[in-house]
N, C-alpha and C positions, 0 to 999 in steps of 0.2 A: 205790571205784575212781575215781571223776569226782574227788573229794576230792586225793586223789594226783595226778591230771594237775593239776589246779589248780594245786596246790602245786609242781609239778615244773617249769610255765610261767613259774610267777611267780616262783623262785630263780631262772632262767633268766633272767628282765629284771631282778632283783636284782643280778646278777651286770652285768649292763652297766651298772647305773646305780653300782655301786663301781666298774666298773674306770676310770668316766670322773669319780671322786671327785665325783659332782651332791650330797653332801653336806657342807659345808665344815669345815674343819678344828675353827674353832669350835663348830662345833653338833657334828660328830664325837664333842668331849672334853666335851661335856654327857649324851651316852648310857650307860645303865647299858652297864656289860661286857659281859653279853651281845651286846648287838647292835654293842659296837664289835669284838666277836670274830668275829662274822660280818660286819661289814663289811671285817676285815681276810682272814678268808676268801674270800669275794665275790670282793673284788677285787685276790689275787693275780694277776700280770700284769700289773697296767692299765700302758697307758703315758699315762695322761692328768695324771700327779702333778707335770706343772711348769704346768698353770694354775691361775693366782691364784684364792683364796677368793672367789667369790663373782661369779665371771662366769658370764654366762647362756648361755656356749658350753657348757659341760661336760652340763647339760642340756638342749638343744637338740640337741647333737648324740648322745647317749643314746638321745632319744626319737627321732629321724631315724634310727637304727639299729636300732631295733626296728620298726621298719615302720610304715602307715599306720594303725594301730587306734590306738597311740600318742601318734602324731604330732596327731590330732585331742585324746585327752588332754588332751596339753598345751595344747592351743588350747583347750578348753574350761577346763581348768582356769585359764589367763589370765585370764580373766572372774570369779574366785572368789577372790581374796584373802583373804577370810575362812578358808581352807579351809589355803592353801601362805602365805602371808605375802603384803606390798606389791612387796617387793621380788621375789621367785621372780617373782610376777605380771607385772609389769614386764618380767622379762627373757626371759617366754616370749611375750609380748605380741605382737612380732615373728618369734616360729616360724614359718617360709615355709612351704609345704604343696608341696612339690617333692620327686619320686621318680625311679627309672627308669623310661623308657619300656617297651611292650611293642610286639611285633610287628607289621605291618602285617595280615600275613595274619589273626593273633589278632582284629585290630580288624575288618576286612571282616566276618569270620565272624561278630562279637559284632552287626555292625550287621546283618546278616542275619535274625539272628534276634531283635533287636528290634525289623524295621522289617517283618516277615515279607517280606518280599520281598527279590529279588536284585539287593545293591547296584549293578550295573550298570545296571539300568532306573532307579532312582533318580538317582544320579551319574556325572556323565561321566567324573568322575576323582578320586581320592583321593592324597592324598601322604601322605606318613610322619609320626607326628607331629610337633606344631611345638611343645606342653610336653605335659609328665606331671606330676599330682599324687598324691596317695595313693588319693583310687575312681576316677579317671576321667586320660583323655587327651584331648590336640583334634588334631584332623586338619583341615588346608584341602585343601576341595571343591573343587567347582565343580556348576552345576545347569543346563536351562534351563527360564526361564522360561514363562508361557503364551503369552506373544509371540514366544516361540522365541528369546528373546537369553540368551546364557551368561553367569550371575553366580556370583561367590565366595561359600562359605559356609563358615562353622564348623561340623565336627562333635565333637561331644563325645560317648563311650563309654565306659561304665562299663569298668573292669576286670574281665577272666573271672574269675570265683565270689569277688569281693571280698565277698559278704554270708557268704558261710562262716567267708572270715577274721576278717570283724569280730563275728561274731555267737560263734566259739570263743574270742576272747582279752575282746569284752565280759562271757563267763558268767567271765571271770578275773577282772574286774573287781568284777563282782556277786560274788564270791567273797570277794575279797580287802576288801571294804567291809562285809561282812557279820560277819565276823572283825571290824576293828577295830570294830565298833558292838558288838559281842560282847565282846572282850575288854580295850576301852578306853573306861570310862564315858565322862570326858570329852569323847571324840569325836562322841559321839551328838547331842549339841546341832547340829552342823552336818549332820546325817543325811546322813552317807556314802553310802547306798546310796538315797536321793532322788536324789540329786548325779549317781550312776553311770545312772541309770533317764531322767534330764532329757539326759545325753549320748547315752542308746541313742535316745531317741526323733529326737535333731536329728541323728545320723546316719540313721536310716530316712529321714527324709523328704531329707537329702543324695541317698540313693541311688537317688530315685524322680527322675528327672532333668525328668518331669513336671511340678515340685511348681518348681523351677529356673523350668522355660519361665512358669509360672504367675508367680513373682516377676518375671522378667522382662516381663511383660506390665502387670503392674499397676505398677510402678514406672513403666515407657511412659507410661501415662496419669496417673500423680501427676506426673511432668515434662513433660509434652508441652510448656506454655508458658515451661520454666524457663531462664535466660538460662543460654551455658555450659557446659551437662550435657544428655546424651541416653545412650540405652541401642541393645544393636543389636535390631532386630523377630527375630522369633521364626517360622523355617518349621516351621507345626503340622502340616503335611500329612507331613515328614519326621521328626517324634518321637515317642519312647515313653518307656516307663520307664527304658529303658536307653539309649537316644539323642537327644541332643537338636543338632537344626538349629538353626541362626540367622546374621544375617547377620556377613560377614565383613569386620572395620574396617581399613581401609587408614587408620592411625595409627601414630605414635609413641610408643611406650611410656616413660610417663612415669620408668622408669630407666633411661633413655638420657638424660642429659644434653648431651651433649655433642654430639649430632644435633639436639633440641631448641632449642641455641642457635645451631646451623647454617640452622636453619630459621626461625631471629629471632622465636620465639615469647616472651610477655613473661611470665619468671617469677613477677613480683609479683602481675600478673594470674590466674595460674594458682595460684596458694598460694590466694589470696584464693577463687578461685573452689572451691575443695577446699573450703576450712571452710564458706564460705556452701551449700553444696550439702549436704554433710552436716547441718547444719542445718536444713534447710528439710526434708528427706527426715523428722528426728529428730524435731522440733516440729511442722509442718504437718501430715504424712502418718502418722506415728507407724509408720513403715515403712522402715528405714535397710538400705544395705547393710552390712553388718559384717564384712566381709574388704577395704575399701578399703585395700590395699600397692599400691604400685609395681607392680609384674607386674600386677593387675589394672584398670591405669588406662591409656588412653592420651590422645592428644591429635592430631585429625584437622586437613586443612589450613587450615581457618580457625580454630583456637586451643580448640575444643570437646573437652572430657571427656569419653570416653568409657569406661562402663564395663562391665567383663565378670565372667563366675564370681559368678554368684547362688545357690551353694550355702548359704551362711550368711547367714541375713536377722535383724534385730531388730526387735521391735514392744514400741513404747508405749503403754500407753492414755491417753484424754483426761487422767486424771488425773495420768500420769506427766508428759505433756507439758507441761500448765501448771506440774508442780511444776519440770520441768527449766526454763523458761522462768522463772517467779518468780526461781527461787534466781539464775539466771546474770543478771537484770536487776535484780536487788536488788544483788549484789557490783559491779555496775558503774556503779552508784549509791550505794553503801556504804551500803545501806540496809536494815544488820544487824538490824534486826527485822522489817521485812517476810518477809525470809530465817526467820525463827524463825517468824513465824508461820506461812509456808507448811507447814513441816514439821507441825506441829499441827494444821493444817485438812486435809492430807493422811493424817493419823493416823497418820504413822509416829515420831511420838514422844510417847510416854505423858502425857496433861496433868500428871501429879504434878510433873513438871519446872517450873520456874517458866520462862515466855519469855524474861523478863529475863534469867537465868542461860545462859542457850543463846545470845540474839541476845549476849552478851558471848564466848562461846565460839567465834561466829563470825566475831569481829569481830580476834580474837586471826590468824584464817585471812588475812582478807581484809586488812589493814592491811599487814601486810608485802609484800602484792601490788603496792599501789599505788606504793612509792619507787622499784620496780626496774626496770628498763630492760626496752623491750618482747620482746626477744628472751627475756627470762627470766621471763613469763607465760603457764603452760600452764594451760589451760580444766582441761585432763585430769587435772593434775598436784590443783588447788584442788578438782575433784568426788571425788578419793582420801583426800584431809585432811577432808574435809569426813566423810567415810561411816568416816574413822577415830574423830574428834570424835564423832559422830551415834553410836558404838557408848557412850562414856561417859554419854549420856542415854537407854541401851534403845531407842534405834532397831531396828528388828526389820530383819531383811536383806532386801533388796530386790534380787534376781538382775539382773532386767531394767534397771538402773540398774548396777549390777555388767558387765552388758556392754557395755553403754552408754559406760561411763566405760573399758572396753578397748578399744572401737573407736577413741574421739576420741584414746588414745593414738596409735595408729595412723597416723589422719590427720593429726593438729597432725605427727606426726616428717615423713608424707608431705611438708607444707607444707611445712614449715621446713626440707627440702632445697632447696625451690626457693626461699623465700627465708628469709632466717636470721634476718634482723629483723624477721620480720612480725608486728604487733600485736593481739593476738587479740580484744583487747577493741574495739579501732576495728573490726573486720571483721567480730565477730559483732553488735555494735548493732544497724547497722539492722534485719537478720534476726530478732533477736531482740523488737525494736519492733514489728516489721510485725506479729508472730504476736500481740502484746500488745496492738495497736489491733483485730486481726481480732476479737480472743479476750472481751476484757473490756472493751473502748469501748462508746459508745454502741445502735453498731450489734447486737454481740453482745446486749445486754442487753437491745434491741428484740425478738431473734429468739426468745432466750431467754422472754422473756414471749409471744410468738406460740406458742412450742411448748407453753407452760403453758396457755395461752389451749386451744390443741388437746387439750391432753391432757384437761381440762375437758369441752369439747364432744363426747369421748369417752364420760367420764362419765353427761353426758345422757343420750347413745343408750343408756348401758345401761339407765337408770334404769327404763322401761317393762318389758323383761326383770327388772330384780332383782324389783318390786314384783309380777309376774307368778311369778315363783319362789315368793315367800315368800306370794302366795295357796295357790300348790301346795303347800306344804310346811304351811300352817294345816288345810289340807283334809283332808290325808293324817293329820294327829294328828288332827281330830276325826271321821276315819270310824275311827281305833284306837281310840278311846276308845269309841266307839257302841254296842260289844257290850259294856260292862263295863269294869273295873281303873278308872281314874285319868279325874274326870270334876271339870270345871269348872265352878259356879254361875253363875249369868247375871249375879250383881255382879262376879265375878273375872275373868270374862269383859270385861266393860264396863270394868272398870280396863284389863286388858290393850290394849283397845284404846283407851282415850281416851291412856295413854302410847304405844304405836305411833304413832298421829297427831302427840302432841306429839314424839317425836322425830323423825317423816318430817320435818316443818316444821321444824326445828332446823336438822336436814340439810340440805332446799334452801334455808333462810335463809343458813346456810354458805357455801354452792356459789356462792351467787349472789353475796355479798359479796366471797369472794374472786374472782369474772371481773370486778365491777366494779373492785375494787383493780387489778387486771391491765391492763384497760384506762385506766384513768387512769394508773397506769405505763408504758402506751404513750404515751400522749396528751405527757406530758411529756419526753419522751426525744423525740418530734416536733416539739415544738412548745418 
C-alpha cells in the first residue's frame, strides 16, 4: 500500500515536471520509447512548450510548484553535478527559496507554543510577515528591553506541521532512489539513496531553528573583528526549535539597487567586500554561510553587510581549507604543479597518476584564464573545470567542495551585480595570502612544532602509566601460569627481559631524539 502512495506522488510531480518540459528536447530523443511515451503522457496540457531547450526556468519553476520539500531538492541537488550534469547545476544554483505567506493568527498561535508562553507578554507587537520561505516566515517585532526601551526584532517561525510535509514527500524520495539503485546499475556508483539521507539530515537540522541561532552566534564571533561584515545577535531568552528571535537590521537590501545608489554607497566596494568575506568565513573559519543571494544580504548606513537566514551553513575541514587555498594561489601564480601536488598530498587523486600529467591538465584550465579580460574570470566557474578534469584522474567526489564551488557561484553573480568588472583574482589575493602566511609561514611551522613538542610531553606523562600497565599485565600471566599449563624457564625468562629493556631504551632513545630535532626546529625558525 505505502508502495502505491509512493508511486501515485511521484507520477503526480512527474506530471509537472513534463508539463513544464524540465527535460529538453535533446535529451527527450535520447530516451528509449517508453519513457518518451510517458513523457508525452505526463505531460499532456503543459503550457510550458515555447521555452527554449535548456533554460533553468522550466525547472525552477517545476520545483517552485511542487512546494517546499522540492524546492530544497533542487537546492540541494545544485551542490551535486556529479548526480544532474554542470549545466542543470548551474541553473538551479539560483533557486530562490520564496513561498506563500501564511496567516498572522497561524504565526502568534505557532510562537505560542514554541515559546510556551503568550506572545503578548513576550512582544509588544507583531506585524504581518515581511517574507515567507518554504519552513519558516519572519515577522517584525518589537520587544522591551531590561532598561525598559523598545527595540525591533526579527521573528522567524516555522510553518504549521511543515515536518509532516517534508518527512511524507522525503519517504518519496527514499523511495524513488531506492528504485533507481535497484533497477539502474549504473546509478549506484553515485549512491542515490546516500544523496537523499545527506538532504533529510540538512533539513532536520533546517527545521531546528536552534541549530540557526547556534550558526548565528558562532559566525558572530569568527567575525567580530572583520572589516565590513557583521551578523544580527541573536535574543536567546525568545527562541526555540520552532522560533527564533534576533535583532532586527534597519538596512538596505542588497537587491535594491537603485536605493542603494540613492544612498551613495560605493559599489565596487561592496562586490569586493562580498568575495573577501566569503573567503575569509571559507578558508579561516571553515564555516561559510551558503545561501549568500541578494534577499539574504543587506547593507546598513555606514556601507556594512549584513547578513541574514542561517538555515544552510557549509563547513571545511583544515584539510579542505588549505587545499582550497593551495589550488586558488597556485592558479594565480600559474603555478601548475604546486596545484597537482596539493591534490596528491590531499589524497584526492590516486598516486598511479603521474603529477606531471595532471599539473599539464591543469595548466590546460588555467592558461586560458589569464588573456581574458577581468569581467570573464569566475573563481566558481575554474573550481567546476577543475572537479570535471580531477574526474579523468579518479578523483573521488568530494561533496563539501561540490558545495563549496555552488555557493561561490552565488556569490561571484551577487558581486558582479554590483560591479561587472570586478577582478576576482586582484580581490581574492590578499585574502588568500593572509591565510597562506597565517597557515604555512614561519610562524605556523613554529606552532606546529610547539603542538608536536606537546604532544611529546604527552607522551611522557604516559610513560609511568604504560610501564605500570605492562607490570600488571606480566604479573597477571605469571600468577596463570603458577598453577600449571604453559610455564617459562628462568633463561627464557631472562632473554625476555634483557629484550624488554633493550627495546624500552630504543624507545626513549627515540622520543628523545625526536623533541630534540623539534627543538632545534624551533630554535631556527627563531633565530
Amino acid at each position: 500500500m505505502k508502495a502505491l502512495l509512493h508511486i501515485y506522488r511521484l507520477v503526480r510531480a512527474g506530471r509537472t515536471f513534463a508539463r513544464h518540459n524540465v527535460v529538453p528536447a535533446h535529451h527527450l530523443a535520447e530516451l528509449p520509447a517508453p519513457a518518451r511515451l510517458a513523457h508525452a503522457v505526463l505531460g499532456f496540457g503543459g503550457t510550458s512548450g515555447d521555452m527554449q531547450p535548456g533554460d533553468g526556468e522550466r525547472l525552477t519553476a517545476a520545483l517552485t510548484e511542487l512546494g517546499p520539500s522540492y524546492i530544497k531538492l533542487g537546492q540541494f541537488l545544485a551542490t551535486r553535478p556529479d548526480l544532474i550534469g554542470v549545466e542543470m547545476a548551474r541553473a538551479l544554483a539560483n533557486l530562490q527559496d520564496a513561498m506563500p505567506s501564511f496567516g498572522l493568527e497561524e504565526a502568534v498561535k505557532e510562537i505560542k507554543n514554541g515559546l510556551g508562553g503568550s506572545p503578548e507578554s513576550l512582544f509588544e507587537e507583531i506585524s504581518e510577515p515581511v517574507a515567507a520561505a518554504s519552513i519558516a516566515q519572519v515577522h517584525r517585532a518589537s520587544v522591551v528591553d531590561a532598561e525598559g526601551m523598545s527595540r525591533d526584532v526579527a521573528v522567524k517561525v516555522l510553518r504549521p506541521e511543515i515536518e509532516k510535509r517534508f518527512a511524507r514527500d522525503l519517504s518519496d524520495f527514499f523511495f524513488a532512489a531506492r528504485m533507481v539503485e535497484r533497477l539502474h546499475k549504473p546509478s549506484r556508483r553515485l549512491r542515490p539513496v546516500d544523496a537523499v539521507q545527506t538532504l533529510a539530515m540538512s533539513v532536520h537540522l533546517e527545521m531546528d531553528l536552534r541549530m540557526e541561532a547556534a550558526a548565528l552566534s558562532e559566525m558572530a564571533e569568527n567575525t567580530a573583528n572583520d572589516p565590513g561584515f557583521r551578523v544580527p545577535s541573536v535574543d536567546w531568552a525568545r527562541t526555540s526549535r520552532r522560533v527564533l528571535t534576533l535583532e532586527w537590521v534597519d538596512g538596505t537590501p542588497l537587491n535594491d539597487l537603485e536605493r542603494l545608489r540613492e544612498d551613495g554607497h560605493d559599489f565596487i566596494l561592496l562586490g569586493a567586500a562580498i568575495i573577501q568575506s566569503f573567503l575569509r568565513h571559507a578558508m579561516r573559519d571553515g564555516f561559510f554561510h551558503a545561501d549568500m543571494h541578494q534577499g539574504n544580504l543587506f547593507v546598513d548606513a555606514d556601507g556594512t553587510l549584513v547578513a541574514v537566514d542561517f538555515g544552510i551553513m557549509g563547513r571545511l575541514s583544515a584539510k579542505d581549507r588549505r587545499f582550497l587555498a593551495e589550488i586558488l594561489y597556485g592558479f594565480t601564480k600559474r603555478d601548475y604543479m604546486r596545484v597537482a601536488q596539493v591534490h596528491y598530498d590531499a589524497g584526492y587523486v590516486p598516486p598511479h597518476h603521474p603529477v606531471a600529467s595532471f599539473a599539464q591538465a591543469l595548466r590546460a584550465i588555467g592558461e586560458p584564464l589569464m588573456d581574458r579580460p577581468a569581467e570573464d574570470i569566475s573563481m566558481a566557474r575554474l573550481l567546476g573545470q577543475l572537479f570535471q578534469v580531477t574526474e579523468q584522474f579518479d578523483m573521488v567526489t568530494q561533496p563539501q567542495l561540490l558545495f563549496l564551488q555552488k555557493t561561490m557561484v552565488v556569490v561571484e553573480g551577487v558581486a558582479r551585480t554590483l560591479d561587472p568588472q570586478l577582478n576576482m583574482w586582484k580581490i581574492a589575493e590578499p585574502v588568500v595570502e593572509d591565510w597562506m602566511k597565517s597557515k604555512l609561514g614561519p610562524e605556523a611551522r613554529l606552532q606546529d612544532a610547539a603542538e608536536s613538542a606537546a604532544m611529546l610531553g604527552r607522551l611522557f606523562e604516559g610513560l609511568p602509566e604504560l610501564l605500570a600497565g605492562a607490570e600488571r599485565t606480566a604479573q597477571a600471566i605469571n600468577d596463570a601460569t603458577a598453577g600449571g599449563g604453559l610455564r617459562l624457564d628462568e633463561r627464557s625468562a631472562a632473554a625476555i627481559a634483557v629484550a624488554q629493556a633493550r627495546e624500552s631504551r630504543s624507545s626513549r632513545t627515540a622520543v628523545w631524539i625526536g623533541a630534540g630535532a623539534l627543538v632545534v626546529i624551533a630554535l631556527s625558525l627563531l633565530f
